[in-house]
C-alpha positions in Angstrom: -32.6 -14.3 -115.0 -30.9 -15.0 -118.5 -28.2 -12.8 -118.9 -29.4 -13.2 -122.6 -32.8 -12.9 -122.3 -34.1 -9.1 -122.6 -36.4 -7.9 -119.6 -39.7 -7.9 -119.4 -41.6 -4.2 -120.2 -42.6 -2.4 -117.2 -45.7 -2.8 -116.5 -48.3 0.0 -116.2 -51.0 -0.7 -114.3 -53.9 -3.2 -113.2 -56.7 -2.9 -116.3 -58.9 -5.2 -114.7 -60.1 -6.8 -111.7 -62.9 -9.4 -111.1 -65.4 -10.0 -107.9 -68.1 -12.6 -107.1 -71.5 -11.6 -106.0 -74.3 -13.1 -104.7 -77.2 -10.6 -106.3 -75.5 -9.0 -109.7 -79.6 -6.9 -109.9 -78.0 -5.5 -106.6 -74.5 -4.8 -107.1 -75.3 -3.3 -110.3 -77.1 -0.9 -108.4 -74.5 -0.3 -105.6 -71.5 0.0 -108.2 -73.9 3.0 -110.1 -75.3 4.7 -107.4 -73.0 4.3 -104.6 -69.7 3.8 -106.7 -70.4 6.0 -109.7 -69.4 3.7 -112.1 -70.8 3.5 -115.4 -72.2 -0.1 -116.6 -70.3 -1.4 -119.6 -72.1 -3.8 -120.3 -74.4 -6.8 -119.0 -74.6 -10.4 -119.7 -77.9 -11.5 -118.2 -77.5 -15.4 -119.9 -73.8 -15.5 -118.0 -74.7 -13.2 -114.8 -71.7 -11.2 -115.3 -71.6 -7.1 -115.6 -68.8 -4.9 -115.9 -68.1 -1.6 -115.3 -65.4 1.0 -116.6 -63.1 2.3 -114.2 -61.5 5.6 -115.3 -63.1 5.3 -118.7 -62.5 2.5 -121.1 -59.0 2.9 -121.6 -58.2 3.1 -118.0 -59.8 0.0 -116.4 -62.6 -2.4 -115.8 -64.5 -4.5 -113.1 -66.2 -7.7 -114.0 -69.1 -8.9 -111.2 -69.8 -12.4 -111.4 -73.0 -13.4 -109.8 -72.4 -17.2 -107.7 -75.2 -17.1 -105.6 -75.8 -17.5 -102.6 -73.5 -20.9 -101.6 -72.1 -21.0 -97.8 -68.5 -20.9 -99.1 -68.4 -16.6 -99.7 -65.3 -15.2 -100.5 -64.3 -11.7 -99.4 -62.1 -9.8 -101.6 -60.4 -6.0 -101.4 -59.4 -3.2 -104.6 -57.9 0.0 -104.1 -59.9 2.4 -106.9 -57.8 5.4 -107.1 -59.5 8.4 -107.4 -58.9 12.6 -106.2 -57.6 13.5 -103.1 -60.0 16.5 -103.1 -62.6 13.7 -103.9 -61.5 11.4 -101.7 -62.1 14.1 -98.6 -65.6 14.3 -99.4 -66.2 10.7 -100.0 -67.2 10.0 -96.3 -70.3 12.4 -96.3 -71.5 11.3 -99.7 -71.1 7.2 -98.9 -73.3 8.3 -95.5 -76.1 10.0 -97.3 -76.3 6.9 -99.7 -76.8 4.6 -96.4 -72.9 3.0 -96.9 -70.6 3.4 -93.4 -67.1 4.7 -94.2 -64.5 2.4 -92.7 -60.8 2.7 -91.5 -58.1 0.6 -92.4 -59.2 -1.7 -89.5 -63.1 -1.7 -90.6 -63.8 0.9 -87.9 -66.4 3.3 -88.5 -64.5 6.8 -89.7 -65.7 10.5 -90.4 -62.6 11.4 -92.0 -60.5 9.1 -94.2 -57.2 8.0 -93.2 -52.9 8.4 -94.0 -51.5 5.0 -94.4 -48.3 6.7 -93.1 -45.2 5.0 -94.8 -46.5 5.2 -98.8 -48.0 7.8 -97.7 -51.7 7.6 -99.1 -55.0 9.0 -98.2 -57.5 6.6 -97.8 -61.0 5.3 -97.3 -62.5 1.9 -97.1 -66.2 0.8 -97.1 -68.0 -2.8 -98.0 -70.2 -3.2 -101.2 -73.6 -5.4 -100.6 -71.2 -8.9 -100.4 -69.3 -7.4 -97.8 -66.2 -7.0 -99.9 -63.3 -4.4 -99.3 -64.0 -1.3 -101.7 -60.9 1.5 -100.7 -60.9 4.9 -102.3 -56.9 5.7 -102.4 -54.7 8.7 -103.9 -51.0 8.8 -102.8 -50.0 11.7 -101.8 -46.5 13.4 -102.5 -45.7 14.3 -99.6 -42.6 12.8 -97.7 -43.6 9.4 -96.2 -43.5 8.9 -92.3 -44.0 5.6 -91.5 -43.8 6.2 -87.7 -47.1 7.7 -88.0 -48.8 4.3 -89.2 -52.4 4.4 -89.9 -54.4 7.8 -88.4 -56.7 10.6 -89.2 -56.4 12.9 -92.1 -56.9 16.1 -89.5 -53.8 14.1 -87.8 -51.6 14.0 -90.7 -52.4 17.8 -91.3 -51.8 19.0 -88.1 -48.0 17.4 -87.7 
């Protein structure tokens, strides 16, 4: 860097994020119902909806309906939300038909302590299969020995 140039601001955040879907009638559906996000707005002549995250000041997600081409793309955000929330995520993704998912896309009850940030967290796939994680970092001391495990694991160290 320039010893004469100032630095950059810090940054804040991540406002928005964009994903491709193949049905944008469908995903509409799944980020309402399943998500709880409200619809934003919708742009039938450009198949693209987006959604506010957090409210309008905090963030948005743009869908973009593709199709259905053989070349899918699979893609992964981290929504932050509660940890009180987060623990009864699991139940309330089963009774709308959605499979919670560990880090490794195994099928969990409870959601899981990514050990060394350390976060509690819970993955599960919207209708194009991509990676949708609920996250909330916690404050406690970070163990990174303990990897990826149970929340009832993390608890009971």
């Amino acid at each position: 860097m320039t010893a004469n140039i100032a630095p950059m601001p810090p940054i804040l955040g991540v406002y928005e994020t964009h994903l491709t879907v193949s049905s944008l009638k469908t995903s509409i559906s799944f980020y309402q119902e399943v998500v709880g996000l409200e619809l934003a707005a919708r742009f039938e002549e450009r198949r693209i909806a987006f959604f506010w995250v957090g409210g309008k000041k905090t963030g948005m997600l743009g869908l973009w309906e593709t199709g259905s081409g053989p070349l899918q793309m699979r893609l992964h955000i981290a929504l932050h939300m509660r940890k009180d929330d987060i623990l009864l995520a699991p139940a309330l993704l089963k009774a709308r038909g959605v499979q919670p998912l560990g880090f490794h896309g195994e099928p969990v009850s409870e959601p899981i302590i990514i050990g060394w940030v350390p976060a509690l967290s819970l993955y599960f796939k919207d209708p194009d299969g991509h990676s949708i994680e609920l996250i909330c970092v916690l404050d406690d001391e970070p163990d990174a020995a303990f990897a990826m495990q149970p929340w009832s694991a993390w608890r009971e160290r």
